[in-house]
N, C-alpha and C positions, 0 to 999 in steps of 0.2 A: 830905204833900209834893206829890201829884200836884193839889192845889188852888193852888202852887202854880205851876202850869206856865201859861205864856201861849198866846199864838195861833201858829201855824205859819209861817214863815218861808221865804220858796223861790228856790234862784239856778238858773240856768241855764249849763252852763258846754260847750264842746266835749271830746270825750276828746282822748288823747294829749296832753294840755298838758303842759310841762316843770315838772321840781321848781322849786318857789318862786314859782309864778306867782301871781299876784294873782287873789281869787275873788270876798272884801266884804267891808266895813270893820261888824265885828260891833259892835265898840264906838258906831256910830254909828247901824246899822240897828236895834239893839237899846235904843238909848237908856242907854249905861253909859257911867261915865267911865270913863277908860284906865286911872289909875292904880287901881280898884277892880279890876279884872280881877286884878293880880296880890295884892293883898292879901285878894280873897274865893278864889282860890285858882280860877280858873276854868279845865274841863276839858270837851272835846272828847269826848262817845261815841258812837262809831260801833253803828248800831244792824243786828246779823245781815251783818255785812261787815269789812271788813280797812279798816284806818285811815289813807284814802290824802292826810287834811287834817289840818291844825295852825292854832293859833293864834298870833299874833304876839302878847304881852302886852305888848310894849312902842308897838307901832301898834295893837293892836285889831285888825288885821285879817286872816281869813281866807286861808289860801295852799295851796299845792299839797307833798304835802307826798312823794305817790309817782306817778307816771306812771298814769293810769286808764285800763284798755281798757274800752269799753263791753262788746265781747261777751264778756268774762270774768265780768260784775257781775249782766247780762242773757242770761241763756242761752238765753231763747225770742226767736221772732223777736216782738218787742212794738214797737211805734212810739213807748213810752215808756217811760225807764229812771231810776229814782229810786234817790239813796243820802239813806238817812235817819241823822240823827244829832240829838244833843241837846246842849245845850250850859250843863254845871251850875257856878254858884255858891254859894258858901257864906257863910255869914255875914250875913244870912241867906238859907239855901237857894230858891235860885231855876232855874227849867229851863224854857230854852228850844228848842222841837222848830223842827229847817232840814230841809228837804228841798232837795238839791241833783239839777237835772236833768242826766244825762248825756247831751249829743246828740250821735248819732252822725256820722264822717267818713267818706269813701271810702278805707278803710284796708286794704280787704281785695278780693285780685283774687277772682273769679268759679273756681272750679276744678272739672273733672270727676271724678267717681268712678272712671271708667278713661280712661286717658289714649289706651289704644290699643281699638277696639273693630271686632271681625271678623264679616263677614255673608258667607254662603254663599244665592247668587242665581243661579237656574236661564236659561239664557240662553233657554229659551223663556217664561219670565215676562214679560207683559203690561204694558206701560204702565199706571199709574196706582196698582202694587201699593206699597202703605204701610208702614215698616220702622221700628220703636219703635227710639230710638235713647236713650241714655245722658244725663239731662239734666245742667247744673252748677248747683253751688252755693255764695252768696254769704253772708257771715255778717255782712255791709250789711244795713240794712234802709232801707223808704223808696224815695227816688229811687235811693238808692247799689247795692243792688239788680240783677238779674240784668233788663238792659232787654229786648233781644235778639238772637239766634244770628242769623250769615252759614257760608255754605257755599263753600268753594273753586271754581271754575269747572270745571263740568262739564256734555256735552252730552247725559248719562245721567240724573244726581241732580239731583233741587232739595229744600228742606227748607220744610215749614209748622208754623211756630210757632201754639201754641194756650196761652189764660190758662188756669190754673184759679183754684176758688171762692178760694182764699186769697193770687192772685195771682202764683204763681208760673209761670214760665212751660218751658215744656214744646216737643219739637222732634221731629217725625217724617219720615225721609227718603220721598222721594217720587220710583218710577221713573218717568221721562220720556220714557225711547225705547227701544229694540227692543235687546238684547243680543246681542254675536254673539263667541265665545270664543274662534274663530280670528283674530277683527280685533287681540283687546282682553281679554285672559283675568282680568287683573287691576289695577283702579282701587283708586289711591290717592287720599283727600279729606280734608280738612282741615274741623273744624267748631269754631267760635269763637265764643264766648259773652262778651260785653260788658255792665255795667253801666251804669245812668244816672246816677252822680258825673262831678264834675268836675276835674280831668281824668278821663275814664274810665277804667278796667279791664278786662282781659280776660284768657282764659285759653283755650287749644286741647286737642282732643285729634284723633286720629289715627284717620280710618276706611279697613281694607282692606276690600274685598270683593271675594273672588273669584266666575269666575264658573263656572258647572261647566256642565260639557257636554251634549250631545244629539248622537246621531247624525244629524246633520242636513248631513253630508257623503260623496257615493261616491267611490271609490278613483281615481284617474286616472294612467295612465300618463305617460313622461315625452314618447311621442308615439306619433300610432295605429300606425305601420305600421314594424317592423322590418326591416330586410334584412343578411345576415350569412351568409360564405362560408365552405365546411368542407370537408377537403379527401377527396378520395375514400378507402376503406382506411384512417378513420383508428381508432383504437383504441379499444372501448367502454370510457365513462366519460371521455371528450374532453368538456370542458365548449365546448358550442359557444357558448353567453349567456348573464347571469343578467339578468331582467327587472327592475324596478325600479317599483312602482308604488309611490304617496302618498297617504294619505289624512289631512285639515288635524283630526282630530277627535283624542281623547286615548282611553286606556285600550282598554278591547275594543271599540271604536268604530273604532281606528284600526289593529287587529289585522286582519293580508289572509291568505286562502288564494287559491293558484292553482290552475287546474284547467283541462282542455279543453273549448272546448264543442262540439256537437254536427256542426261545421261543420268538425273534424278530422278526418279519415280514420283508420280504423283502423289503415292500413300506417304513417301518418307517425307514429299513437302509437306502433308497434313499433320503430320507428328511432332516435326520441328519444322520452327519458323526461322527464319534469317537475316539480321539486321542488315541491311546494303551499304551505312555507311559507316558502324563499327565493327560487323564480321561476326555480331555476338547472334550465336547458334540459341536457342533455347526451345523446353517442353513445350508443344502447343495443344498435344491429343494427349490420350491412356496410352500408356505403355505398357504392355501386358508381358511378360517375359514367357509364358505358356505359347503365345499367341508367334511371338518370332524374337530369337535373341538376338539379331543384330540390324543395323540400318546401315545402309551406304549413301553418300552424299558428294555429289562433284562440284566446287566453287571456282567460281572465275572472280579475279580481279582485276577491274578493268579502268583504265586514270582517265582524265577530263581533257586532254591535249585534244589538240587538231586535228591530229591523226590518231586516234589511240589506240594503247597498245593496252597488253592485257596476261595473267599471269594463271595458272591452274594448280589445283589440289586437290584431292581424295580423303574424304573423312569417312570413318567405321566407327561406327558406334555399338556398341556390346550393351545388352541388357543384364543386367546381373539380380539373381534371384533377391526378393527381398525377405527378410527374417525377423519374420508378422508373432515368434512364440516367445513369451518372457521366461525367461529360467525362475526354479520356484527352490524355497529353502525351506525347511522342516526343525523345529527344535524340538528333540527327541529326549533329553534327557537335560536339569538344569539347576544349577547354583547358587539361589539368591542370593546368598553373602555368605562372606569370610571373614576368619579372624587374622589379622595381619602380620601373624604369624607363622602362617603356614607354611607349608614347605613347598621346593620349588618341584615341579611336575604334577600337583594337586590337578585330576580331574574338573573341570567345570561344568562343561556342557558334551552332547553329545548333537552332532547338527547331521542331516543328509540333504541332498539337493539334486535338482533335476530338472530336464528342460525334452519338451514338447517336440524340437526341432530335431531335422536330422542332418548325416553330415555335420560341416564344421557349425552350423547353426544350432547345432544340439552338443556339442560340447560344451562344458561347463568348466570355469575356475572359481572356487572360494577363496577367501583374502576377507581381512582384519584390516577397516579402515583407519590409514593410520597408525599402520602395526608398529613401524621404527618408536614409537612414543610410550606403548602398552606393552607392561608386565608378562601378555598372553601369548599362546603361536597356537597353532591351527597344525595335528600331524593327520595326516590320513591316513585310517585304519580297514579303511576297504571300499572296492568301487562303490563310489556316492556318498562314501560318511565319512565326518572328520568327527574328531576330539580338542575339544578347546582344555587346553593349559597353564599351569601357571609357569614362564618361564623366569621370572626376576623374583626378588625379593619383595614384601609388600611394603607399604609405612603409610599407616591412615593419616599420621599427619602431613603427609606430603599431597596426598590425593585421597579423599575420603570414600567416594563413589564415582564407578566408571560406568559409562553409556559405553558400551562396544557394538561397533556398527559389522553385522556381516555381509557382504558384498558379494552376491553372485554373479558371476558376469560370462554370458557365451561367448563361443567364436565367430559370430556371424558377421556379417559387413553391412552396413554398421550394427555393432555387436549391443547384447540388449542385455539391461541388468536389472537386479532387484535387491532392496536393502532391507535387511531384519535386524532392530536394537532387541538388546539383552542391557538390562541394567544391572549391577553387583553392588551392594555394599559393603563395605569395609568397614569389620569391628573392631571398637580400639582394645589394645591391652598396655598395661602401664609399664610401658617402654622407653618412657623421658622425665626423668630429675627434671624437679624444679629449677628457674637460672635466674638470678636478680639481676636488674641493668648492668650494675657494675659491682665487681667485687670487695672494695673498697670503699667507705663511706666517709666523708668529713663535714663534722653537722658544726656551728659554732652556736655555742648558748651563751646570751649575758647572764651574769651573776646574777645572785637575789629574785633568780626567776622564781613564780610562783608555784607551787607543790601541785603536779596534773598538768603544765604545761604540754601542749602538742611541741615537738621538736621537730619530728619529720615523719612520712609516710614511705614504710618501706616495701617495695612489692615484686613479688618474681612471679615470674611466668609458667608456665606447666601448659604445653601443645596436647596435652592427651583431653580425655574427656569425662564428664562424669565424677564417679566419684577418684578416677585417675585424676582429674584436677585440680580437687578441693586442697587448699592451702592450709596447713597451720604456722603461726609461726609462733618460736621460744626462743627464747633470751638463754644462749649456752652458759651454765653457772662458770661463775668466775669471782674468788673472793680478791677484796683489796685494803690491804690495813685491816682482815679481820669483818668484812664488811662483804657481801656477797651482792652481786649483780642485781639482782633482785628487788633489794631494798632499797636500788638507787634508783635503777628505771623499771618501767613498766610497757610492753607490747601487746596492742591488740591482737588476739590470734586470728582474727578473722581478717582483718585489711590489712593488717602490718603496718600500723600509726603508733608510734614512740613515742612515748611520757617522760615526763623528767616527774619523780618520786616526791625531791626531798628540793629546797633551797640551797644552790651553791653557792660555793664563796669564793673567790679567785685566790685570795691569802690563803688559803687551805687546800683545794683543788682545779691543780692546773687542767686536767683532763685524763678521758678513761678510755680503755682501749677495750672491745670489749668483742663477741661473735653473736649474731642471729641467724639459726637457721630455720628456715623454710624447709617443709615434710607436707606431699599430698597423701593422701586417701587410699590410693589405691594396696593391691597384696601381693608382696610384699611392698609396705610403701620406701619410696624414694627421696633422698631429698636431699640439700643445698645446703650451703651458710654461706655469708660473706662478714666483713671486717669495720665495724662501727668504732669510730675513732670523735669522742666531745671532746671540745675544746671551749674550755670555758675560757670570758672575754672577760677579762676586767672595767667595773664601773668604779666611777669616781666617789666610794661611800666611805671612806675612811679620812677622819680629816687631821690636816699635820698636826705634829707632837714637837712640843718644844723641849727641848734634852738639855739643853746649854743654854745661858745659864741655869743651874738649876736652882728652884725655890720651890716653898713649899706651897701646898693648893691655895691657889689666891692670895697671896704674898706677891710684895714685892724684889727684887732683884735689887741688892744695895751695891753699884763698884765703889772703892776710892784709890784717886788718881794724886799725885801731887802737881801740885797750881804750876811748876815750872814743866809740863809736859811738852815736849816740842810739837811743830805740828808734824799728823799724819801719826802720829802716836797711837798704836790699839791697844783702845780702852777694854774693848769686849767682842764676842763673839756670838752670835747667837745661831742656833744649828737647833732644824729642827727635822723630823724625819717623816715621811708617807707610809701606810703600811701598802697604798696602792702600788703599781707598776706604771712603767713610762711615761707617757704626758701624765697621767693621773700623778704619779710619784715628784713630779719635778717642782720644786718649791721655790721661790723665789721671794724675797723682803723689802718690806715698805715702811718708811717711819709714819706712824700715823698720827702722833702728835711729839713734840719736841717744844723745850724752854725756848732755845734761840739756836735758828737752824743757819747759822751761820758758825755755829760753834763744832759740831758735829757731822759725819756724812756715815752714808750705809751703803757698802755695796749689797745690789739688790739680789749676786748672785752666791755670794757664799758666808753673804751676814756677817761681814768684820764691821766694825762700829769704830770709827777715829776721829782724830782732832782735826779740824781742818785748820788751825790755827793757835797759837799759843793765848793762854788766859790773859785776860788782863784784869786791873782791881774793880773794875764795873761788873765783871760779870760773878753775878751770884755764886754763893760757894756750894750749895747743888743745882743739878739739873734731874730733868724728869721726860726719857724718852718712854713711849709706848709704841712697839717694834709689833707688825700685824707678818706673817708669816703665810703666804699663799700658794694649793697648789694648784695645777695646769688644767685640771681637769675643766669638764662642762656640764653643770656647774661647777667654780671652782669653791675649796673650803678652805678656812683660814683660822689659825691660831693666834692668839697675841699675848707679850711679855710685856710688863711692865718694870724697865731700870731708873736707880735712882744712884747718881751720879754724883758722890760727895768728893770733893778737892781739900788736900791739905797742904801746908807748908812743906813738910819735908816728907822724905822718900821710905814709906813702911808698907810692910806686907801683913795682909789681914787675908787671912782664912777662916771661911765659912762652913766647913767641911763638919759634918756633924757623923760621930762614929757610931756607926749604927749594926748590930749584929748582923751576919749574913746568914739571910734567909734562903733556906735550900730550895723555898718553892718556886724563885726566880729562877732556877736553873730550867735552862728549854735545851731545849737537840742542839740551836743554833748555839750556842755560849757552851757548850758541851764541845760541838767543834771548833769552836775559837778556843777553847782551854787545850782540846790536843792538838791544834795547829800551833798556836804559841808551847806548847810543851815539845812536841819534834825542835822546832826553831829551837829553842833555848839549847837542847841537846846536841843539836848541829853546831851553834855555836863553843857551846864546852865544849867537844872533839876538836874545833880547830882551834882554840886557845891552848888547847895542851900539848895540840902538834906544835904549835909556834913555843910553848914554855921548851919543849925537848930540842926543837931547832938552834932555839937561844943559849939552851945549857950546854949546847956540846961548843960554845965562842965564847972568847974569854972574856969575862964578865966586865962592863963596865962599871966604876966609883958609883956608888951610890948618891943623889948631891942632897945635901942635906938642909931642910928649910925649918929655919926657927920658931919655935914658937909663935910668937908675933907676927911672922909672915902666914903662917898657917893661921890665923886666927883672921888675916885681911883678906888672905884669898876665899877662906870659907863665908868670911862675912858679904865679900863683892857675890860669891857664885849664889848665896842665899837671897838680895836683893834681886836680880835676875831672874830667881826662880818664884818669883809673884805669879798672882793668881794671870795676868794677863799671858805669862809664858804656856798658860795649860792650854790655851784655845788652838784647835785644829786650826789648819791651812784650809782646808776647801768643804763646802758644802757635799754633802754626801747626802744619794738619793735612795738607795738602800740602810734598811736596818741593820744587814747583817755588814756591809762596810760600813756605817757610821760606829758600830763599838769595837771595829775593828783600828780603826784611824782614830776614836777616843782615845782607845789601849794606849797607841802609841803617843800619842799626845800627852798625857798624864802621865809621860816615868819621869816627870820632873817631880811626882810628889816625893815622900819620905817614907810613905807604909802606904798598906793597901788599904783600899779606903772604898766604900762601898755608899753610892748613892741615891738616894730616894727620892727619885723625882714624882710628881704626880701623875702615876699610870696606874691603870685597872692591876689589882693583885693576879698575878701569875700570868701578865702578862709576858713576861720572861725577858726582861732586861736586866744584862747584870752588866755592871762599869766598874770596872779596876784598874787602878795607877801603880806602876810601878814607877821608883824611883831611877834616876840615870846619870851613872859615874860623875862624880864633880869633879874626880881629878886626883893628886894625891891623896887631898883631906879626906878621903873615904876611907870608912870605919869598919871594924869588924862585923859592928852590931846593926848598922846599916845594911849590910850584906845578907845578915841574918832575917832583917826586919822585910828585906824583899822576897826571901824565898817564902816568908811567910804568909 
């Protein structure tokens, strides 16, 4: 077979080309036809490699069949990379050898071995010393390749690249100037390594070097010559300085001992002692300032190095006199207490003072500790005495008594003082009104409280003292309705706790507005009021009154209806009133017992009474409700009616109205202004009925039409059958007295005259009911007209 094989065949392609790319048209370089390919069965062997091509059998030609890295195929670095294959058909067997070349791209950056790389460099190393550094590597070959290193700007490093035998290239740092570890202790550089592809490549890595030290610096103080004052007597172990020298080196280089040198006296080592390795100076002997005012002292600092080096200074030390006398103070003239009214410049005291010492140690300041706080100042009225005064205003009740501290203090160093208290009292005078919490009071009372009930405790306050603060308090007179404050409440004068006198009634009084003032003791006395405002609460003690129907004391209630009523027909109305107010006032109606409660229904809110169905001949021809009346209250109270419910055949009006004199005692304030609210009204109406007669009379009059006897006798008789007693009943439950006879009124001008009813209530109670009559239409009469104004 291998006498079969032909000549060798070679392409050249770039790596990383994408799947499917075009490489050679085998069928053509090879001299085969296309369709032989697939019928000799022709196949692709990759020779000691991975199978990264294919044949097309349908074009012949050659393609890319997986992504080819060069440096996975060619592991060495070689300038040439070959994948051999062969390519067999059959039929007969034929093989032909392709070497395909792989050339390579700039696919690959330049990298170092260590990214970071650390040099320890003596800062007395010489210029010129050579430092092997870390080379990179590219797995390019060729130009692609590792061309060469740049070094970050620096006026220490430079770098020299050198080839070697197999071209690679290579980088050594190179020092260029003089190191110094206190300038510059540690350089950071940057070293970058670049290939010769196009575009380039490159890759960094990171040089620290530190740099270490030499003792190549001496200690130096912070300046040559010290001076520092200490006071005579003062106590061994007085840190009189602690020295401070520096030296710019690290480690035991920059490690200092102190010490004296030769140019110390021996007396001034006995005096002060000197710490070696913090510099701290302190008292060791007496210091006498009599004896010698000053000391001198020379210190050396000297460092721990190998060779050491070492730093000098001069310290003076000044004794300074000490000031052994306390200043003294004298009160010479003095002012137990004041009245807090006194005037401002008021004498107090009279003070001298004086001090032992001389020079600045014998000078003297007095001072008022605390003074920015205190009423007082301090003038001086001749060498060594002052005068204490009153400069502010006083107020005992702001500050009752003062401790005033007087403070002597000399000039000396350190300066020496002494403190003398003066106590003053402050006497009150009655300079502050009484003031209650709040000026305004709102107390609520429930009704039918008991006569000496407590209500509230009122109380004001008085900052003075004594008999400045004694309280009274009085109930300022106030009449009401003829009726004086007095008789209604009562206040303690001694605590200011308010009574209730009398039993209230909420139906009678709503509330009283009324003043207490507070007055203390003092002369001339002072004093306050503020604004008491009751409010009396309504209880549920009044229980409802039934007004409609009316009958008399325990009687029953007779209607009659006739047997053909439709349903829903109102039979009656029952209305009853509260004298209480809001929930207490709110009444609502219950049947409490009933013949047959399928005949009948009650609304429970405004007491209409109706047929819920029309009669038939089974049901009895009376009935007998008992209607219970209840109000809201807690507990609630209830009234009850009893109606007796008789049915006839045909359609007649029966009135119960019994004429009864009008008694004047019924008349109250409230029907007094319902008489002149319905008398304005009525008068308003006259005016505009007359304006409408003169509008009318000045248009030309229409025919008069004129109704016959007979018809006037039918339409009086239909408008009489209408005006039964069921026409008289209100529309709506009414929770006030004085709207329920106000909405009667109106309800009742269906009657014929005025008509005055006596229902069962307490005499003078002051319910008065009256019906006027209301136009029927032509058939109205003179005497009708008559009978209403009457």
């Amino acid at each position: 077979m291998w006498g079969f094989a032909l000549s060798i065949t070679r392409y050249s392609i770039p790596e990383e080309m994408e799947e499917g790319s075009f490489v050679a048209n085998l069928a053509t370089d090879l001299g085969l036809d296309i369709r032989s390919l697939e019928e000799r069965k022709a196949k692709l062997d990759v020779i000691h490699s991975k199978n990264y091509l294919d044949i097309n059998k349908d074009t012949g030609e050659l393609v890319i069949r997986e992504k080819i890295d060069r440096e996975s195929i060619c592991m060495t670095k070689t300038t040439s990379c070959f994948l051999k294959m062969d390519v067999i058909l059959s039929s007969p067997v034929r093989i032909f050898n392709i070497e395909l070349e792989i050339m390579d791209i700039n696919d690959n950056a330049p990298v170092f071995r260590r990214k970071t790389m650390h040099l320890d460099i003596s800062e007395a190393t010489l210029p010129g010393e050579r430092f092997s550094l870390t080379n990179a590597v590219d797995a390019d070959v060729g130009a692609n390749s590792i061309k060469t290193y740049y070094l970050s700007e620096s006026k220490y490093f430079n770098i020299d690249i050198q080839t070697g035998s197999d071209g690679s290239k290579y980088v050594d740092l190179v020092l260029s100037g003089n190191l110094d570890r206190e300038e510059h202790a540690v350089h950071d550089l940057i070293l970058t390594a670049v290939d010769g592809g196009v575009p380039p490549r490159s890759g960094t890595a990171s040089i620290i070097i530190n740099v270490l030290d030499i003792n190549d610096n001496a200690p130096i103080f912070s300046q040559p010559v010290y001076a520092v004052n200490v006071s005579e007597n003062s106590a061994a172990g007085t840190v009189v300085m602690t020295l401070n020298a520096t030296d710019l080196d690290e480690g035991t280089n920059a490690q200092l001992v102190y010490s004296h040198t030769l140019y110390t006296s021996e007396k001034t080592q006995e005096l002060f002692s000197l710490d070696p390795n913090s510099g701290e100076i302190k008292v060791k002997g007496v210091i006498d300032y009599e004896e010698s005012q000053s000391f001198e002292m020379h210190i050396q600092a000297q460092d721990r190095g190998t060779n050491p080096l070492s730093g000098h200074c001069k310290v003076t030390v000044f004794v300074t006199d000490l000031n052994d006398n306390y200043p003294e103070v004298t009160i010479k003239s003095l002012k137990s207490s004041l009245t807090e009214d006194v005037s401002v410049g008021t004498l107090i005291a009279v003070v001298s003072v004086s001090d032992r010492d001389s020079g600045a140690n014998g000078e003297v300041e007095l001072s008022l500790n605390r003074q920015e706080t205190l009423p007082f100042l301090l003038s001086k009225s001749s060498e060594g005495y002052f005068e204490m005064l009153v400069s502010k205003p006083l107020d005992r009740e702001v500050i009752s008594k003062y401790d005033i501290i007087l403070r002597v203090t000399d000039k000396g160093v350190p300066p020496l003082s002494e403190n003398e208290t003066i106590t003053l009292e402050i006497l009150d005078i009655n300079d502050n009104a009484p003031t209650f919490s709040q000026s305004f009071y709102t107390i609520h009372v429930m009704e039918n409280n008991p006569p000496g009930a407590l209500l509230t405790s009122l109380s004001a306050f008085d900052p003075d003292l004594n008999e400045n603060q004694y309280l009274v308090y009085f109930i300022m007179e106030k009449e009401i309705v003829n009726t004086s404050m007095s008789m209604l409440f009562s206040i303690n004068p001694e605590n200011g706790d308010l009574y209730a006198l009398k039993t209230f009634d909420y139906e009678r009084e709503r509330d009283f507005l009324f003043h207490i003032e507070a007055r203390d003791s003092g002369v001339p006395p002072l004093s306050t009021n503020c604004t008491v405002h009751i409010i009396i609460l309504d209880q549920n003690d009044n229980t409802p009154l039934i007004v409609s129907p009316w009958r008399a004391q325990g009687s029953v209630v007779e209607e009659v209806i006739p047997r053909s009523t439709d349903k829903g027909h109102l039979v009656a109305k029952v209305i009853a009133i509260d004298a209480d107010s809001e929930q207490n006032a709110r009444v609502t109606y219950q049947l409490l017992q009933i013949s047959d409660s399928t005949l009948f229904s009650l609304d429970q809110y405004n007491g209409e009474i109706r047929t819920t169905r029309m009669f038939s001949y089974r049901d009895p021809r009376q009935q007998r409700l008992v209607i219970v009346a209840k109000d809201n209250g807690q507990p609630s109270l209830s009234a009850t009616v009893t109606i007796k419910i008789s049915t006839v055949e045909h359609a007649m009006a029966f009135s119960e109205t019994t004429e009864l004199p009008l008694d004047y005692d019924m008349f109250t304030d409230l029907n007094l202004y319902l008489v002149i609210g319905l008398g304005a009204v009525s008068f308003l109406l006259l005016i505009t009925i007359l304006v409408i007669i003169v509008l009318k009379c000045q248009k030309p009059k229409p025919k008069a039409i004129k109704i016959p006897p007979a018809n006037r006798n039918s339409v009086i008789s239909r408008n009489s059958v209408i005006s039964q007693r069921s026409s008289t009943i209100a529309d709506s439950t009414l929770i006030s007295s004085d709207a329920y006879w106000y909405s009667l009124f109106l309800a009742e001008t269906r009657k014929g005259k005025v008509v005055v009813r006596q229902p069962i209530i307490p005499k003078g109670a002051g319910y008065f009911v009256s019906s006027i009559p209301r136009s029927i239409g032509p058939s109205e009469t003179t005497d009708s007209r008559a009978s209403t104004l009457e």
